[in-house]
C-alpha positions as CSV (number, residue, x, y, z in Angstrom):
1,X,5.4,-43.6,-132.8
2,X,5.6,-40.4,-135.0
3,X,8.0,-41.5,-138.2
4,X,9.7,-39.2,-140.9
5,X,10.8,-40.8,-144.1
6,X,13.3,-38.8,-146.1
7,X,12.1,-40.3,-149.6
8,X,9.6,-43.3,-149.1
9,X,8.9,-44.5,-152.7
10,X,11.8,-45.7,-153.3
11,X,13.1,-49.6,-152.4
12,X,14.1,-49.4,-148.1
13,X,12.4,-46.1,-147.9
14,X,8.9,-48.1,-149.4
15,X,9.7,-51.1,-147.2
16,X,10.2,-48.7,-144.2
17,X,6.5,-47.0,-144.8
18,X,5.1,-50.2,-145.0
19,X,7.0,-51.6,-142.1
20,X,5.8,-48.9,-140.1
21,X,2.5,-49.1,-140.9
22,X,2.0,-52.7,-140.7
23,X,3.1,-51.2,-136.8
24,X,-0.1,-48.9,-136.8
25,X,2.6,-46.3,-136.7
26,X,1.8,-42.3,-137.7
27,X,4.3,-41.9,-140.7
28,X,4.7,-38.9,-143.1
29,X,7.2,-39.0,-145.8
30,X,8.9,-36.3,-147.6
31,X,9.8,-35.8,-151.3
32,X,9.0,-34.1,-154.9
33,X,5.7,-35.9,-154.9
34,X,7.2,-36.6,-158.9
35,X,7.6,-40.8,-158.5
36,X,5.3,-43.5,-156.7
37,X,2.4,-43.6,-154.3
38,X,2.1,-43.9,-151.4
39,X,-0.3,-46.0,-149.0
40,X,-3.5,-44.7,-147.9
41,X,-3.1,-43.2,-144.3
42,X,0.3,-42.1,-144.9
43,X,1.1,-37.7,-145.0
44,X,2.9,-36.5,-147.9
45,X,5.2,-33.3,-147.5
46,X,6.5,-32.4,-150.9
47,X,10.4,-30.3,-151.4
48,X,12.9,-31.0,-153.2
49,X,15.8,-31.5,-150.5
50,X,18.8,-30.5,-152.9
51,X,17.2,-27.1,-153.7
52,X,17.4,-23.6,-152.0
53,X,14.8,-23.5,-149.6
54,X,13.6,-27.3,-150.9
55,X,13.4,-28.1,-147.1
56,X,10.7,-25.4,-146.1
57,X,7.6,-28.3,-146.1
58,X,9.7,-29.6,-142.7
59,X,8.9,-26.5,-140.7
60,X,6.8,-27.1,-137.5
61,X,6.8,-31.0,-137.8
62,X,7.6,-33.2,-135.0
63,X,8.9,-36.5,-135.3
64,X,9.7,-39.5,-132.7
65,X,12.3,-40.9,-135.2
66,X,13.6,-40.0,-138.7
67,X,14.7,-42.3,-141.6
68,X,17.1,-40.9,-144.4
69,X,18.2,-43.0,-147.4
70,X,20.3,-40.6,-149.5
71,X,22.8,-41.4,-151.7
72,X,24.2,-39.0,-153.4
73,X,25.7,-35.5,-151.7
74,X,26.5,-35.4,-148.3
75,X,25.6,-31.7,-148.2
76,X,21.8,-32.8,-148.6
77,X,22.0,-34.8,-145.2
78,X,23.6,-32.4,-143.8
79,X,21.2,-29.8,-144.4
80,X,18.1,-31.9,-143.7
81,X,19.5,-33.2,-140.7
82,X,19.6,-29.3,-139.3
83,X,16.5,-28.7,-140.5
84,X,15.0,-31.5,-138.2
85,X,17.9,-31.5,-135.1
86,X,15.4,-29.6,-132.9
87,X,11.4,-31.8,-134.3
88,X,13.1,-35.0,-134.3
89,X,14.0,-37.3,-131.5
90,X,16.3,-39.8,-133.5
91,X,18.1,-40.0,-137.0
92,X,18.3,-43.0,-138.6
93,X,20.5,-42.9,-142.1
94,X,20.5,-45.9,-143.8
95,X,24.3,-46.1,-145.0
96,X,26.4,-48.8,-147.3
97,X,29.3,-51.6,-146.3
98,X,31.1,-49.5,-149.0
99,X,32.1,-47.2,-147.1
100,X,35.2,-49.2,-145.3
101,X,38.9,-48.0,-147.1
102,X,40.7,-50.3,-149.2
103,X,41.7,-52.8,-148.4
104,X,39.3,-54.1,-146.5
105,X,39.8,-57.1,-144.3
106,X,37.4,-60.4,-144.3
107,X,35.1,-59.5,-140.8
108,X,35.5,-56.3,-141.2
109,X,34.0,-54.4,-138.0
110,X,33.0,-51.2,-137.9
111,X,35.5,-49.6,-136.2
112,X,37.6,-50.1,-139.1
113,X,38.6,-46.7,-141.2
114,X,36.0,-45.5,-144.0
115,X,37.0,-43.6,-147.1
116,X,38.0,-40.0,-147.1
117,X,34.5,-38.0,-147.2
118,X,32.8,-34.7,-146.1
119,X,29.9,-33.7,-144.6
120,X,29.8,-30.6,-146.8
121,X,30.8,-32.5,-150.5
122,X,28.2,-31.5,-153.2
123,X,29.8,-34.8,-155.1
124,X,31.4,-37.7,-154.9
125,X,31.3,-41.8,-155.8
126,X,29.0,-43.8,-154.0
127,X,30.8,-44.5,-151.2
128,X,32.5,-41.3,-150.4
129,X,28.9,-40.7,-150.5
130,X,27.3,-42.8,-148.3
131,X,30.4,-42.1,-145.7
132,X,29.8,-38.3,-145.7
133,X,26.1,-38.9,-145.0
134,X,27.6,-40.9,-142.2
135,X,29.5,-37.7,-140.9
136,X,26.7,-35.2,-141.8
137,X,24.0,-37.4,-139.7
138,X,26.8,-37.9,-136.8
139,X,28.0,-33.8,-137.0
140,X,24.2,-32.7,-136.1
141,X,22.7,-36.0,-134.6
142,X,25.8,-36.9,-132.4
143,X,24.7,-39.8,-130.5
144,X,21.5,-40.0,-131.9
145,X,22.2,-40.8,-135.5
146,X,21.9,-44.4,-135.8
147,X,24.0,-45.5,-139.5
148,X,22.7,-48.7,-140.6
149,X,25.6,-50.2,-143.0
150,X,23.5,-52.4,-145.2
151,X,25.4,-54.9,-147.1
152,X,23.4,-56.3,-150.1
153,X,20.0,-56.0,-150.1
154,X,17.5,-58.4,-151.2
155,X,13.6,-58.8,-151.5
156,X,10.1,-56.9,-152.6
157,X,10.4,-53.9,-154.6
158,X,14.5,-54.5,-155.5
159,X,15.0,-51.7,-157.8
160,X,18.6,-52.4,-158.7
161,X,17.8,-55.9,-159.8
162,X,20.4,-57.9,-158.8
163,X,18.1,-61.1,-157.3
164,X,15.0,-60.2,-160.5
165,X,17.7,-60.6,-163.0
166,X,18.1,-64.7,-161.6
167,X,15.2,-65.2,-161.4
168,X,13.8,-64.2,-165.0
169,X,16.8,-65.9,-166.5
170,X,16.1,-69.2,-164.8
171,X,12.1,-68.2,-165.2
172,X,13.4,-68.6,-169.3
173,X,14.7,-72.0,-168.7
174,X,17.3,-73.9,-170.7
175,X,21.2,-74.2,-169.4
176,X,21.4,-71.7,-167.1
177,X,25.3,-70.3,-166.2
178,X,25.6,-71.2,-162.4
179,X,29.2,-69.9,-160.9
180,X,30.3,-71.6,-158.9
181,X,31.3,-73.0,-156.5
182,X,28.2,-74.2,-155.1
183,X,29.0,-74.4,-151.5
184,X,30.5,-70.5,-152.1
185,X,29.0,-68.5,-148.9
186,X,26.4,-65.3,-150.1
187,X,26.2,-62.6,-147.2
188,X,22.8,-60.5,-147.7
189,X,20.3,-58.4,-145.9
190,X,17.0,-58.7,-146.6
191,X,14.7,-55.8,-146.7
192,X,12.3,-56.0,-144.5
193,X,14.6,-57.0,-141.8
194,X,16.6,-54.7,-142.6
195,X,14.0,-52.0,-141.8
196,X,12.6,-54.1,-139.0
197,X,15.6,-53.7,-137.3
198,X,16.2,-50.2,-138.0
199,X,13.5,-49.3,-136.9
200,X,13.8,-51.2,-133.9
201,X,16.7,-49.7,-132.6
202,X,15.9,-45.8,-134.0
203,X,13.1,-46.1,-131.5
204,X,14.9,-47.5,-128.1
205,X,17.5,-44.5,-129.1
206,X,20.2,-46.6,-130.2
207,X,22.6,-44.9,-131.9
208,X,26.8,-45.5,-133.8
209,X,27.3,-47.8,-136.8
210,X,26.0,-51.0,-137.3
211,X,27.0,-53.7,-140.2
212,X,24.0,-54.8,-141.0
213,X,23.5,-57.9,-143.3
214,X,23.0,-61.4,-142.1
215,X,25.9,-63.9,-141.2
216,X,28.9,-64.9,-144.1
217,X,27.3,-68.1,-145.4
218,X,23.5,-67.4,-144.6
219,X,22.8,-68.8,-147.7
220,X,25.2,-70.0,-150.5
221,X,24.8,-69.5,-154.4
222,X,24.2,-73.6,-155.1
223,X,20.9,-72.7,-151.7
224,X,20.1,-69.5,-153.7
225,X,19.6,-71.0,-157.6
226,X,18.3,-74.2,-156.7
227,X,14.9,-72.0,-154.5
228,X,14.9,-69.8,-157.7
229,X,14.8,-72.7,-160.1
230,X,12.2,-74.2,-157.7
231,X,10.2,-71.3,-157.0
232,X,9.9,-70.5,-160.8
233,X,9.2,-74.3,-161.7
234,X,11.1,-73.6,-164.8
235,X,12.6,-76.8,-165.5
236,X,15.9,-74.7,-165.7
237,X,19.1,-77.0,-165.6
238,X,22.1,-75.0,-163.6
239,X,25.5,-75.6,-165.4
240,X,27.6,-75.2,-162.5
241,X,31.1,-73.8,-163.7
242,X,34.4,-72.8,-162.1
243,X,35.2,-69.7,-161.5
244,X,38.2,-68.9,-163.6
245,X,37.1,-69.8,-167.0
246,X,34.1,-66.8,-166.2
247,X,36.7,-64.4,-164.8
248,X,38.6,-65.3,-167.9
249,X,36.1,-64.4,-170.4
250,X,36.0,-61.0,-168.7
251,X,32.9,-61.1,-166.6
252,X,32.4,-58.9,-163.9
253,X,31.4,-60.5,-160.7
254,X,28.3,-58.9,-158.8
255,X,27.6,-57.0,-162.0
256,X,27.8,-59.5,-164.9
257,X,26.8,-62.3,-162.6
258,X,24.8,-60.7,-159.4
259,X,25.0,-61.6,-155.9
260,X,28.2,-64.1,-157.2
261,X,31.4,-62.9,-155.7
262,X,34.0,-65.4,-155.8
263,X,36.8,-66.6,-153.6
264,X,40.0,-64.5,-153.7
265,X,38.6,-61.5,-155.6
266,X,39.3,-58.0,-154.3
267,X,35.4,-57.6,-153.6
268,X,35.2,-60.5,-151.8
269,X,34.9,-58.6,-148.7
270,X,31.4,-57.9,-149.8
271,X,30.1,-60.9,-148.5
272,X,32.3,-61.6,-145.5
273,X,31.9,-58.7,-143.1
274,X,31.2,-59.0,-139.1
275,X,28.3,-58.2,-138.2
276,X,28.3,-59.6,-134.3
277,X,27.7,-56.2,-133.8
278,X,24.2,-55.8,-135.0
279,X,23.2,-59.6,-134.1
280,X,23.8,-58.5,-130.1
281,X,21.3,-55.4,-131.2
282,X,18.8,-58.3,-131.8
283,X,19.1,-58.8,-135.9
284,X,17.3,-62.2,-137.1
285,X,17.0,-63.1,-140.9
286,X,14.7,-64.6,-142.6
287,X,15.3,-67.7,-144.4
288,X,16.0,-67.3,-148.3
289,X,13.3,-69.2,-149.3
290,X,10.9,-66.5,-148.1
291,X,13.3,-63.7,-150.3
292,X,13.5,-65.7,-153.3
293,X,9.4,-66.8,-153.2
294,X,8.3,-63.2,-152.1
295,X,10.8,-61.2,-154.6
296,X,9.6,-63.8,-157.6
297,X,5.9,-63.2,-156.2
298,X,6.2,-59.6,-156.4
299,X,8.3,-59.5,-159.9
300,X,5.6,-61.4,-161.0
301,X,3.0,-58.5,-160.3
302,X,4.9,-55.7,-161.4
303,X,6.3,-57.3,-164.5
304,X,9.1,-55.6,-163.8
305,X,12.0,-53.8,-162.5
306,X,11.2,-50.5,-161.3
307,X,13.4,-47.4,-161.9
308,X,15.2,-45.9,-158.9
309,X,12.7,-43.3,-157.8
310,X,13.3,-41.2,-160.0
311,X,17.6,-41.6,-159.8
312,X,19.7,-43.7,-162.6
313,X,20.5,-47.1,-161.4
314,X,23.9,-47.1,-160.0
315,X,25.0,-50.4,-162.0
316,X,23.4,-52.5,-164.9
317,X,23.2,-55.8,-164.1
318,X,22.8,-59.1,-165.4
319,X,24.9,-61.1,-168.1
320,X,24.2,-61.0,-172.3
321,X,22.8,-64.0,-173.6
322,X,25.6,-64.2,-176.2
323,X,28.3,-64.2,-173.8
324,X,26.2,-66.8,-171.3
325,X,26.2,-69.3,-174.6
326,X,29.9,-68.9,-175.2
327,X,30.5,-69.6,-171.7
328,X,28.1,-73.0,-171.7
329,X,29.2,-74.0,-174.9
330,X,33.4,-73.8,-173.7
């Protein structure tokens, strides 16, 4: 199988080289050449997709199956998907859950309406986005764009740092601010089966909109801290604390205090979407032992956090120590 990779150093896009690989699959990847490596074996074009004639590397390629994980202007999947309609057999773009209109509804299925976006926006937020990537790879594609919603995303190489940030606070030991409650449901994707999957499916020609993240209640938050606080061997003890004396003191769930979204919050939806959908398509998830041991395994190599190949994070995440203490000691 011939794979295109529209980026490739970044977090899915890395995972998606190596899953390929690990395949003994023929994979090039295209970007500036300007951040990362990448593994032996694997072809390098170099452009710079958002400029005028940034695409011209492209010309005279032919691939089985194509991967795009932009995130910024629709235009730029747009474009790239033209560029490759005739040398590529299917079009995978890796899109968001955000892209469902407010409000959403708990089990949210994909047929349900996304935000107001175009294929030919040169801006946007994130999930207008994300959704007029959706429309640019579905304008050109048609049936063959596969758009794979991702919901969180967890695991090796993580570069917004939502899972890192637990575990280095817990890795520091000491009370540790656990929101709870326990028993609370988390709803997360994994990366490598996230790219597992996709590229599954790109390949038997699958194409429309999947949700795909594991089942509401895969894991919960009191699973999640106990395997970090095990996996680190910190000694780390978790002051487990109601949710409205935290949303009180002003702190931001799934920013403040990642992953943590709690019951009755507008965002809740996050972590409760349907995804029978993608299940029937033949999604399985790995248990979060594996993503908690591997992502502390792999922090603990890199030392830590990588930027976002080359992009500002979206979000800065993770609670001050100051405001963690005031908490604890109220």
């Amino acid at each position: 199988m011939r794979l295109l990779v529209l980026g490739g150093t970044g977090f899915v896009g890395g995972a998606t080289v190596a899953e390929a690989l690990r395949r003994d699959w023929s994979v090039t990847v295209f970007n500036r050449g300007l951040h990362g490596a990448v593994p032996p074996g694997v072809h390098r074009l170099r452009g710079d997709r958002a400029a005028p004639d940034g695409l011209a590397a492209l010309a005279g390629g032919e691939w089985d199956l194509a991967v795009d994980t932009w995130d910024s202007a629709p235009r730029v999947v747009r474009d790239a998907a033209r560029a490759l309609v005739g040398s590529v057999g299917h079009y995978a773009y890796i899109s968001s859950g955000s892209v469902y209109a407010m409000p959403v509804p708990a089990q949210v299925g994909e047929e349900a309406p996304t935000v107001e976006a175009s294929a030919d926006a040169v801006d946007g937020d994130y999930a207008q986005c994300k959704a007029g990537g959706e429309l640019a790879a579905t304008e050109v594609f048609g049936e063959r764009a596969l758009l794979v919603r991702a919901g969180l995303i967890l695991g090796p190489g993580e570069d917004i740092g939502r899972l890192p940030w637990w575990l280095q606070r817990v890795a520091r030991g000491g009370d540790v601010l656990a929101p709870g409650p326990a028993d609370l449901p988390v709803q997360y994707i994994d990366v490598r089966d996230l790219v597992a999957w996709t590229l599954d499916r790109a390949a038997e020609g699958v194409g429309g909109a999947f949700n795909v993240i594991s089942h509401p209640g895969h894991t919960t938050m009191g699973e999640l801290l106990d395997t970090v606080v095990a996996v680190t061997g910190s000694g780390a003890r978790l002051r487990w604390t109601d949710p409205a004396p935290i949303l009180a003191a002003g702190v931001v769930p799934w920013n403040d205090l990642p992953i943590w979204v709690p019951e009755g919050h507008e965002f809740r939806w996050l972590q409760e979407r349907g995804v029978r959908k993608a299940y029937a398509a033949g999604l399985t998830c790995r248990p979060v032992a594996d993503t908690v041991a591997d992502t502390w395994r792999w922090l603990r190599a890199v030392g830590s956090v990588p930027p976002r190949a080359g992009r500002p994070a979206r979000v800065t995440v993770g609670l001050d120590p100051e405001r963690e203490g005031a908490l604890l000691a109220a």
